[in-house]
C-alpha positions in Angstrom: 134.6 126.1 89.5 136.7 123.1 91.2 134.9 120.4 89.4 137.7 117.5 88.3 135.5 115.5 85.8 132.9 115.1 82.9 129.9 112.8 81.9 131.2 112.1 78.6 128.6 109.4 77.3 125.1 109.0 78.7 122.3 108.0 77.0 121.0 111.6 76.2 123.9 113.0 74.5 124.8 112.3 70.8 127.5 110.4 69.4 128.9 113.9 68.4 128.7 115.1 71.6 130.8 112.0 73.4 133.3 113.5 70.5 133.3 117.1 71.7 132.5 116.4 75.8 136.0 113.9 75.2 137.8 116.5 73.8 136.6 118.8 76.5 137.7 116.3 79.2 141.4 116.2 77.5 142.0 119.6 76.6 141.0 120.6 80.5 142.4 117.5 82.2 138.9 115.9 83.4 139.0 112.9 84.9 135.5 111.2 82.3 132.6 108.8 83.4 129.7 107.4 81.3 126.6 106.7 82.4 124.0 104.5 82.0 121.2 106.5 82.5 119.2 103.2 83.1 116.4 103.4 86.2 114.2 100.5 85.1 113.3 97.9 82.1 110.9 99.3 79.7 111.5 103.1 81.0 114.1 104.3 78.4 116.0 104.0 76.1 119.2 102.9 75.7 118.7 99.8 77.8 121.3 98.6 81.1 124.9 98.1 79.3 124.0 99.5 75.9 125.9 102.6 75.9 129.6 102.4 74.3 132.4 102.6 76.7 134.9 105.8 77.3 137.4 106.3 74.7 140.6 104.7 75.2 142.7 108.3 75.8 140.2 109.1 78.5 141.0 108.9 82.2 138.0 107.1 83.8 136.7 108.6 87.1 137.0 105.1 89.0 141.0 104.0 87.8 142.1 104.5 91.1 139.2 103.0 92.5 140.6 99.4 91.2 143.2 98.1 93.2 
């Protein structure tokens, strides 16, 4: 459907599913983000910066954003 990435860690998908949504990213060429899924202290869990980061084979969505 013309989409060109994946949200492959957030804070409500497992540490199984950052597996399989990385592997999805890969085998379909998806540009990957993560997310916080942060919107205020004491509101959910996990908290601001808690999440792990993308896997190292994974294209981030903002590489060409740093110059």
């Amino acid at each position: 459907l013309g989409g060109t990435a994946i949200e492959v860690v957030t804070g409500s998908h497992t540490v199984d599913q950052y597996d399989e949504y990385a592997k999805i990213a890969n085998r379909y060429g998806f540009m990957a983000s993560r997310g916080s899924d942060f919107h205020a202290p004491d509101e959910n869990l996990p908290d601001l910066g808690q999440l792990p980061a993308l896997a190292k084979e994974l294209t981030p969505v903002w590489h060409s954003w740093i110059k």
